[in-house]
C-alpha positions, -999 to 999 in steps of 0.1 A, spaced: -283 123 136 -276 141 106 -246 131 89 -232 165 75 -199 149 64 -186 151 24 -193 121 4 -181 92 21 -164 75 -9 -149 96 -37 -135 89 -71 -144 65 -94 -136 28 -107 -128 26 -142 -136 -13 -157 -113 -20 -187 -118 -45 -215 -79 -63 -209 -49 -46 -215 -25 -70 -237 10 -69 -239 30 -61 -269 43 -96 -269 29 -135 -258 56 -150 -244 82 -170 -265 105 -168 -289 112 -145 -318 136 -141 -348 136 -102 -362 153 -98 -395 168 -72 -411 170 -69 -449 179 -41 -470 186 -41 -506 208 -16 -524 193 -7 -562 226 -6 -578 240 -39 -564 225 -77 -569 238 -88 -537 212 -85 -505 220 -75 -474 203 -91 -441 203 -99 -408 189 -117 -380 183 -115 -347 168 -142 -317 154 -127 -290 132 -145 -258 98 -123 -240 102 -143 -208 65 -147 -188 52 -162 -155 43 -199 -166 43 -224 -139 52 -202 -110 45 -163 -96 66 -140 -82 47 -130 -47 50 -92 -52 30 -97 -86 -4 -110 -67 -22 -81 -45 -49 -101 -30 -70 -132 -31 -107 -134 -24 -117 -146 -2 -90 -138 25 -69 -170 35 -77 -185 62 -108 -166 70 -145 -177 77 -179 -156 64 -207 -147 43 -188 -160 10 -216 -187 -3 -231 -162 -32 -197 -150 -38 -167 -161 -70 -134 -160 -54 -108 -140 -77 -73 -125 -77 -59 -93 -80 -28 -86 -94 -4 -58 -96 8 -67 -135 -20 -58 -155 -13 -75 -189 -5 -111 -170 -40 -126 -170 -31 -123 -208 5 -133 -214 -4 -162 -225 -35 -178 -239 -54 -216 -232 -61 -212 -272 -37 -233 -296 -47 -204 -324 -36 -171 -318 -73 -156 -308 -86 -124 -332 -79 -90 -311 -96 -62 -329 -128 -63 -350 -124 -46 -386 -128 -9 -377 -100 -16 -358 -115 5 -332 -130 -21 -307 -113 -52 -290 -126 -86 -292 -126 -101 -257 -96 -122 -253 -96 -155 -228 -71 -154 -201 -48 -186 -194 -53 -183 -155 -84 -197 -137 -97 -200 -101 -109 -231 -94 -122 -241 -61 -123 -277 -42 -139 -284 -11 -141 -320 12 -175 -334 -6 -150 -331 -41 -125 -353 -21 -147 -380 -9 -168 -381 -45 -131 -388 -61 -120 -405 -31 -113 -439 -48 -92 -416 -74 -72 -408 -47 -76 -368 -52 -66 -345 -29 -75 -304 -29 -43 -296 -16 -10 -289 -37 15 -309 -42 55 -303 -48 74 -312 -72 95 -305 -103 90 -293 -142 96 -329 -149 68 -341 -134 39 -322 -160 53 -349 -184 33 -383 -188 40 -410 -215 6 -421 -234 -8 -447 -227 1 -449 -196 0 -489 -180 -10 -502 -146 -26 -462 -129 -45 -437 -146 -36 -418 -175 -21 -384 -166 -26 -353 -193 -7 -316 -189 3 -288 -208 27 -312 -225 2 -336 -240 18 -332 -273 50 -351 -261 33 -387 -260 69 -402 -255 87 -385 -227 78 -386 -189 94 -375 -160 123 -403 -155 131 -388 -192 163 -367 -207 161 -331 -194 174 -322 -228 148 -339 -245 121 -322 -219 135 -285 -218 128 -289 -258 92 -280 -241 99 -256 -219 110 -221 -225 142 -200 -228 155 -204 -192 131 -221 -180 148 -265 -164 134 -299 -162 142 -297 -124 128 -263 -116 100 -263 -87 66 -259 -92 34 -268 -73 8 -287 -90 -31 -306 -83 -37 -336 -101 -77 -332 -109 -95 -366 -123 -113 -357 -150 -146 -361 -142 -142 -335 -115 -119 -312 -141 -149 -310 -162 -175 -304 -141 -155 -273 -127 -135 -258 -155 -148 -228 -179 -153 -232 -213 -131 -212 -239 -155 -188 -239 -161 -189 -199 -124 -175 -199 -131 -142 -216 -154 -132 -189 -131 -140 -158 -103 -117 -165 -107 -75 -166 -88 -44 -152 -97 -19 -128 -82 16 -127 -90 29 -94 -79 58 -71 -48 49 -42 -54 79 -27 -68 65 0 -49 32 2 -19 28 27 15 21 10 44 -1 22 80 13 28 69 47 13 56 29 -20 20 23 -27 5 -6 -42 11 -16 -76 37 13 -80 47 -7 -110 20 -4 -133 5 33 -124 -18 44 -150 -12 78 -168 -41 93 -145 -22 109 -115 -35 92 -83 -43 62 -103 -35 27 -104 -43 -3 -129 -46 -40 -111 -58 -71 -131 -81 -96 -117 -94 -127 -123 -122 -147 -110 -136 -183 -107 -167 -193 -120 -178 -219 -88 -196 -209 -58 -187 -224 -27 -207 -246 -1 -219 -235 30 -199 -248 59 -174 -262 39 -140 -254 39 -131 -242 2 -93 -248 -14 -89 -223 -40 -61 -228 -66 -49 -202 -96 -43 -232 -118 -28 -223 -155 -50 -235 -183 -19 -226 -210 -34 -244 -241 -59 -265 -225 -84 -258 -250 -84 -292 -264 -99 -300 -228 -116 -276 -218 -156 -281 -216 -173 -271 -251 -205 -248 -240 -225 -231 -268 -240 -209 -252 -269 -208 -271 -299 -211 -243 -300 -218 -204 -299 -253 -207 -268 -267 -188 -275 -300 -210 -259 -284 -237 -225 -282 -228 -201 -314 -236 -164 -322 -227 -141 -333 -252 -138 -373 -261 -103 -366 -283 -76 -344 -285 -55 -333 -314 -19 -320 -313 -7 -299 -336 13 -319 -361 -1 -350 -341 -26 -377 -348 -60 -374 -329 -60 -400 -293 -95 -408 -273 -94 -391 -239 -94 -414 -211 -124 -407 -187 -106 -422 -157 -77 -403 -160 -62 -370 -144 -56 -337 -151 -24 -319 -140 -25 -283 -136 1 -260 -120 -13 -243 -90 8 -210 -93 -12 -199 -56 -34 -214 -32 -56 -209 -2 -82 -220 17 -115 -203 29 -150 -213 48 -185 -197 44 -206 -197 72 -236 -185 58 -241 -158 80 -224 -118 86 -203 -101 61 -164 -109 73 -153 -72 65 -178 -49 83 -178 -81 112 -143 -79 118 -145 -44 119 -169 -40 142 -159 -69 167 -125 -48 172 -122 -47 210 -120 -14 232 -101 -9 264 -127 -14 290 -158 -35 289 -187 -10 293 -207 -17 325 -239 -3 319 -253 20 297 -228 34 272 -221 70 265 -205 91 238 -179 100 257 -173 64 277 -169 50 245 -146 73 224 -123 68 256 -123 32 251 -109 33 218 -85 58 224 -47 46 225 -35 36 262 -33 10 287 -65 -9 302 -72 9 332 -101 14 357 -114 51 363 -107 68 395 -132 61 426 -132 83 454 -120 56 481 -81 54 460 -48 65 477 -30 94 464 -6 68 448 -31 48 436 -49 81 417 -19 96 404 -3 63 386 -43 55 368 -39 92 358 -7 87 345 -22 52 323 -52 75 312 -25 97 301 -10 73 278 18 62 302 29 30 306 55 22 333 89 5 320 121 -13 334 151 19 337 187 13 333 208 43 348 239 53 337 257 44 374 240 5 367 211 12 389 180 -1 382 144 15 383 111 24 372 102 54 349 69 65 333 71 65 293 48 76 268 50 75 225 43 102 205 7 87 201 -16 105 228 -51 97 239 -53 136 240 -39 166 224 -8 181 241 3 214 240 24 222 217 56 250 221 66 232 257 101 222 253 129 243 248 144 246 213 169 222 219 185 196 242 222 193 247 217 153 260 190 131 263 194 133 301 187 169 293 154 157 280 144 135 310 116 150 338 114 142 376 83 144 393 91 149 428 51 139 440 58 101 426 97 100 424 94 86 389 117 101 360 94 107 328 121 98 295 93 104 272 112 130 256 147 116 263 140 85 248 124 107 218 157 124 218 185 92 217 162 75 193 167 105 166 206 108 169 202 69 168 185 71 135 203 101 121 241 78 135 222 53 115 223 70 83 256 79 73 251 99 41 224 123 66 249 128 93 282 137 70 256 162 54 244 179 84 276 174 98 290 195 69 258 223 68 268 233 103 305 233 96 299 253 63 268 277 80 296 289 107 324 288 88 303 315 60 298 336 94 333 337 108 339 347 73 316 378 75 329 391 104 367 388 90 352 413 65 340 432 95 375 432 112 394 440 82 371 468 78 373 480 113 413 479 110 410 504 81 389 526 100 417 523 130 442 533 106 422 560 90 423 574 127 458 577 132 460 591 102 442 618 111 464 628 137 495 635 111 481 672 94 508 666 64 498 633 50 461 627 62 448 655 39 463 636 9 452 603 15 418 616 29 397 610 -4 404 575 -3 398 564 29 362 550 38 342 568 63 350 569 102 331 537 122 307 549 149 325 528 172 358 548 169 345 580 174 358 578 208 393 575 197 398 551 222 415 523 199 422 500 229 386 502 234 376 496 203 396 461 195 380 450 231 347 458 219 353 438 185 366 407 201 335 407 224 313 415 195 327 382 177 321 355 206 286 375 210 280 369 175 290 329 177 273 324 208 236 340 201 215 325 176 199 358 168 229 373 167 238 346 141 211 342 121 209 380 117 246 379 98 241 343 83 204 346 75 212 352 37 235 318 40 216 293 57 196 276 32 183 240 45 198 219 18 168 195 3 183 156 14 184 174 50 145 186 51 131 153 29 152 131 53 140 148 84 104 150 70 102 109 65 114 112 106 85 137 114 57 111 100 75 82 126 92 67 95 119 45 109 103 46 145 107 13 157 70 5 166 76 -3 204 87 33 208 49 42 193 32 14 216 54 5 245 29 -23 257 10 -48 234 -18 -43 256 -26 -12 242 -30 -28 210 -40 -59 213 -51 -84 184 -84 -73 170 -84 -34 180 -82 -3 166 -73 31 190 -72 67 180 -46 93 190 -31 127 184 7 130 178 25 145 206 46 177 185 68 178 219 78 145 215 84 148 175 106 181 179 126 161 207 129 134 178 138 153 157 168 176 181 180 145 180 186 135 148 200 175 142 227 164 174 250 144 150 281 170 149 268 193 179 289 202 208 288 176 239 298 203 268 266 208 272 272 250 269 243 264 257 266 290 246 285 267 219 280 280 183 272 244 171 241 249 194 235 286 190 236 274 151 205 248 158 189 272 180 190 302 151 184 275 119 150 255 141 125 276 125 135 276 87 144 235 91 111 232 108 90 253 80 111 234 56 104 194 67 68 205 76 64 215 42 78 189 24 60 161 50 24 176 41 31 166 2 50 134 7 26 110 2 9 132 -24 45 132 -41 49 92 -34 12 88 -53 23 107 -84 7 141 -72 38 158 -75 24 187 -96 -12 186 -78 5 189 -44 -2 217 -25 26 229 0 12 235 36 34 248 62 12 240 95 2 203 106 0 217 140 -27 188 148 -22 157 134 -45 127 146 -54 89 136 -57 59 142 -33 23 144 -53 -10 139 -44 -46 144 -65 -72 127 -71 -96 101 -88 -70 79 -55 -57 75 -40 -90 60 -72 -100 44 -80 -64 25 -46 -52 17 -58 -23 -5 -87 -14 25 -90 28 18 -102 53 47 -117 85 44 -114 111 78 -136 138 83 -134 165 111 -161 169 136 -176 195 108 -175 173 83 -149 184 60 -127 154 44 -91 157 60 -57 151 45 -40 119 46 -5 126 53 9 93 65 -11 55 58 18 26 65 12 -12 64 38 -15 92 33 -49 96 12 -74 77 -16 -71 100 -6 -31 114 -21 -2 95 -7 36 109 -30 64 94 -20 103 105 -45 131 91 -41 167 93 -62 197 80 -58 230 92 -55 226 128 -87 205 129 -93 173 154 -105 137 135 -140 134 142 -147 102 124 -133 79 100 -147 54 73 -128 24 66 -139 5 36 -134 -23 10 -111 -17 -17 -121 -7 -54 -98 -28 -71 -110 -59 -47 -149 -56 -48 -158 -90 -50 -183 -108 -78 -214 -124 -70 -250 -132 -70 -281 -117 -52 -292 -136 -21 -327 -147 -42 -348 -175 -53 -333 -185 -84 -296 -169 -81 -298 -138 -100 -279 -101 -103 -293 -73 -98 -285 -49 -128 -264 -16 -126 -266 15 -153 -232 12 -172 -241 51 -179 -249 82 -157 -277 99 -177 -281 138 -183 -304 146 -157 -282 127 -132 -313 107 -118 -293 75 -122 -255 72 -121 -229 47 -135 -223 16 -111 -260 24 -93 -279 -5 -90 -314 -7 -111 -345 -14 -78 -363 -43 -91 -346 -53 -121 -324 -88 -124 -314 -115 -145 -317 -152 -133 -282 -170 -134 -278 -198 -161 -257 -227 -142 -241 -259 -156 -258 -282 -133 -292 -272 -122 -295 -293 -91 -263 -280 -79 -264 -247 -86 -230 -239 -81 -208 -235 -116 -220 -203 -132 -219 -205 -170 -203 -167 -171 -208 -164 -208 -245 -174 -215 -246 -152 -185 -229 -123 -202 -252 -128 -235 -286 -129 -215 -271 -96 -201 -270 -81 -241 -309 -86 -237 -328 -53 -258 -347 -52 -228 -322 -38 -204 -314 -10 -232 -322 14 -205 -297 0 -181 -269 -8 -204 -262 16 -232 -232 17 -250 -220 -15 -259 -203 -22 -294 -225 -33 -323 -202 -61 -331 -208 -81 -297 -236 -102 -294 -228 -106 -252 -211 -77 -228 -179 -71 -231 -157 -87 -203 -155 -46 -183 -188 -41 -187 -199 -77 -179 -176 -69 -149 -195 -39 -141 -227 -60 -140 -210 -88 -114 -197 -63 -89 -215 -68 -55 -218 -39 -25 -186 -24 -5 -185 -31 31 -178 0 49 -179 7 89 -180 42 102 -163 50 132 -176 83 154 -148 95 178 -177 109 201 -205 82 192 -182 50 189 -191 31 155 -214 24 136 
């Protein structure tokens, strides 16, 4: 089949060099001098101030994603595991260098690469039973500030070294005065922190080299268009670039591939002046014979000491998680394609059979020509969406009534319920065939006013609109009646032939309605004319139409409402069995049920009587349009508005079809910045207009474009988390990409180069496993791939860490899902 759809994935990825902060971390004296010509005396002044920085711990909300997902088991044995965060300048905060490292190069126009103090290293069981006797362990382990501190030399166990090697005579049993003299401002001897004590031998055979570090740490600027956000916000809200749309994320990798079949311990260990101990690797041929660890340390200020080879590292393990690779199937595009449908097939599978197994309902077996009538109507019903639930009537009874969410397998017509209910039992529906009430719509209805009761700053508001709207009207038609009493005066008038003629010039013109001269008449007709007026909404809206602007909190408020925000989730799937774990189903959004929802929430002030004839209701009745136009509107462009596309926004007053999709799986949890793309059966890319992370492992998407059905949808891997790697060959080696998209266009930037790669230089060559990321990075310089890499600054004699990055991207996973061909 011809696919006819726009280009699947749009936008681009923009790899950046780092992006430093102002200031490292620490503290700072600023002075102020000034000195006055005329005077000897000089004036100055100081000033202490503290730049406060993550050091042995992270704040959660400051790490997007690790790969490889926790917990998870797949292809990952030619893959690095990294990090991405949503703080772009932390891999840089502070540095593993005990000299401040050289930034720009003399034209102060280009960056030197700049190491990061964060690593990934990764442990697995044969690491625990080579260093068994050592008694290491992969796992973290809990403890305090205190405990990074070790006396030297250390009698009766192995010497212990940490970021404090400097303080040769404090441990942890020592002063906390004395130990906070290490620590920075704020920061206590007794404050938690999770650590890995590494023996050396194993510390060196997995840790980068200083140089190593400047290739492991980059930023991405990619698009979150496409990317579901979380309570409204969208990821890395924080740190959104100056390109509308646009977000920057940091990441940082590991340098160690992991074993098949093993499970993997990966740890984001801070390397915060480590360079003393950090393996020495001159990069200066393939040769993994080259590279030697360390025999002394130096502090600063300090006499030089011998390293102990049978001692430990301590490093902070500010996150952790585990992983295995199998060896075989990519995790992303399997778990995709493993999510479950309704049915099992039996037999061949068509089109339509399997569209209808992913669409959103409960389990049910198709109708067969020996069922009762019962028996047919309640599996219509369940193909129908309905599911049947326990019913508590208002007399304490107890039965069964049919429910169904605003998420249909099907599209309902729209324009079937009246423009307002005066109760929720207003909104229920008997079917006299099954005896069953339907509350659909009544439960659509309480759970508005629910919300709206919910929010008191929305209810005073409406609460007041109305009161205000009606009040502006009874004012009008005062004016009507005072005018009306001048024209009855004007009448009587006439009747005296002395006076009238005299006052005649200023008295207004006659009203129609007293041409009669029938004045009794006339004051009947005006009272009826008034309750008219209160008790029609056309009537109403044709005096108060002028008045009754929709005040903005009212429509934005009501908007969040008409995307299902705040909708507890069992009134969009009433039974877990129509989601269970593992599955994805499609829908269309019942309008009915959203305009019940939304009557609802407009009830807070309304009259209870139930008289249709009420001006509160004849009020709702006359203002439904222009609040409808209004919170259509403004829920078309909120997400656009919530991404920064405020001024790119384009206000559309229609989403009279809106359909997508709710999945539950690990891919949720595991790929947290996962995008989609939606196309109609056409083809045409539609309009995300709602994409929530509801729950950690829930994804809600709603699309809308013109009145147009979802035909299909791709769901893919993020930008910001394409993993690093190497090319499934014999050696290990990448396959090149053009950094450049030329003028003819026959190759673009990021495309992959057929036939062209660069072995993979590795520490250990029986092993294979610890990539030496900077000799890498040089090899990648090469002349020879001068028509695959263009660009890069004279004064660099190996890539740059972004476009080194560019170079160690592997593939996106992406699975394509046909609504009338299943996936694919």
């Amino acid at each position: 089949m011809t696919d006819n759809r726009e280009h699947p994935i749009q936008g681009t990825v923009k790899f950046i060099q780092h992006n430093l902060p102002g200031l490292e971390a620490g503290e700072y004296q600023f002075t102020v001098s000034q000195r006055v010509s005329q005077e000897q005396q000089h004036y100055a002044n100081q000033y202490h101030f503290a730049v406060q920085a993550p050091r042995f711990t992270l704040d959660s909300n400051d790490i997007q994603t690790v790969f490889p997902p926790d917990q998870t088991q797949g292809e990952y044995t030619d893959t690095l595991a990294h990090v991405v965060f949503t703080k772009q300048t932390l891999p840089w905060m502070r540095r593993p260098s005990l000299a401040e490292p050289v930034v720009s190069f003399p034209d102060q126009e280009h960056d030197h690469d700049v190491p990061t103090w964060m690593a990934v290293l990764i442990f697995d069981e044969d690491d625990e039973l080579a260093f068994k006797q050592q008694g290491f362990s992969a796992s973290p382990s809990a403890g305090k500030l205190r405990d990074l501190f070790f006396k030297r030399p250390q009698t009766q166990i192995a010497q212990g070294y940490s970021y404090f090697y400097a303080a040769a005579d404090l441990d942890s049993s020592s002063d906390a005065a004395r130990l906070e003299k290490y620590l920075d401002y704020g920061q206590h001897a007794d404050d938690a922190c999770n650590y890995i004590d590494v023996p050396l031998g194993l510390f060196w055979s997995v840790a980068p080299s200083l140089d190593d570090l400047k290739m492991m740490a980059h930023v991405r600027n990619v698009e979150i268009i496409r990317k579901a956000t979380q309570n409204g916000v969208p990821a890395s809200r924080n740190d959104l670039s100056k390109v509308p749309g646009t977000s920057n994320f940091a990441i940082v990798t590991g340098n160690r591939l992991p074993q098949t079949g093993k499970r993997c311990i990966a740890h984001l260990v801070s390397l915060e002046a480590m360079e003393p101990f950090l393996p020495i690797d001159p990069a200066t041929s393939d040769n993994g014979g080259e590279v030697s660890r360390p025999r002394s340390v130096q502090a600063p200020n300090e006499p030089a000491f011998a390293i102990d080879d049978k001692g430990f590292m301590r490093l902070v393990s500010l996150t952790s998680w585990s992983f295995t690779s199998t060896g075989t199937g990519k995790r992303f595009e399997q778990l995709l394609l493993e999510l479950k449908p309704k049915n099992p097939l039996a037999g061949q599978a068509t089109p339509s059979t399997v569209a209808a197994n992913f669409a959103l309902g409960l389990p049910v077996a198709a109708v067969e020509e020996g069922d009762t009538d019962e028996t047919r109507r309640a599996k219509n019903a369940l193909q129908m969406g309905y599911t049947a639930l326990k019913h508590h009537t208002r007399d304490a009874g107890n039965t069964v009534s049919w429910y169904r969410g605003p998420l249909t397998p099907y599209q309902i017509k729209t324009d079937t319920v009246p423009p307002t209910w005066t109760s929720a039992d207003a909104a229920t529906q008997y079917d006299p065939d099954t005896g069953l009430f339907d509350i659909s719509y009544a439960a659509a209805w309480q759970m508005g006013q629910l919300l709206a009761l919910q929010n008191k700053h929305f209810s005073v508001l409406l609460y007041n609109w109305r009161r205000d709207n009606l009040r502006d009207v009874v004012a009008q038609m005062e004016a009507i009646v005072l005018q009306q009493s001048l024209d009855e005066i004007q009448q009587q008038l006439q009747s005296d032939s002395l006076i009238y003629p005299l006052l005649k010039p200023f008295l207004p013109t006659p009203d129609a309605l007293l041409a009669t001269g029938n004045l009794a008449v006339a004051r009947a007709g005006r009272v009826r004319y008034q309750r008219e007026v209160l008790s029609d909404a056309t009537q109403l809206l044709a005096i108060g139409d002028a008045r009754f602007s929709v005040p903005l909190e009212i429509y934005t408020w009501l908007a969040k409402l008409k995307l299902l925000d705040g909708v507890p989730f069992n009134y969009l799937v009433p039974d877990e069995r129509m989601l269970p774990p593992e599955s994805i189903r499609f829908f269309y959004l019942d309008e009915n049920w959203i305009q019940s929802l939304l009557d609802g929430a407009l009830s807070i002030g309304r009259a209870v009587t139930g008289n249709a004839a009420d001006p509160t209701i004849a009020h709702d009745v006359a203002i439904k349009a222009r609040v409808n136009l209004h919170t259509t509107r403004h829920a078309s462009i909120s997400r656009s508005i919530a991404l920064g596309l405020k001024d790119q926004a384009e206000e559309k007053i229609d989403m009279d079809v809106v359909s997508g999709f709710i999945l539950r799986s690990d891919v949720v949890q595991g790929w947290p910045g996962l995008e989609v793309n939606a196309y109609t059966p056409d083809g045409k890319a539609m309009d995300i207009v709602r994409f929530e992370r509801l729950a950690p492992g829930v994804l809600l998407c709603l699309f809308d474009l013109d009145g147009q059905t979802l035909g299909s949808v791709d769901i893919h891997e993020p930008a910001e988390g394409l993993h690093f790697g190497v090319a499934a060959t014999e050696p290990k080696a990448i396959n090149l990409r053009y950094n450049f998209t030329n003028a003819t266009q026959t190759n673009t930037a990021g495309e992959q180069v057929p036939g062209v790669f660069q072995s993979v230089p590795f520490r250990d060559a029986s092993e294979r496993r610890l990539l030496r990321l900077y000799r890498l990075s040089k090899n990648l310089h090469d002349p020879k791939y001068g028509d695959y890499i263009q660009g890069i600054y004279s004064g660099f004699d190996h890539l740059p860490s972004s476009e080194f990055a560019l170079q160690m991207v592997k593939g996106v996973g992406l699975v394509s899902f046909d609504l009338s061909a299943g996936s694919e």
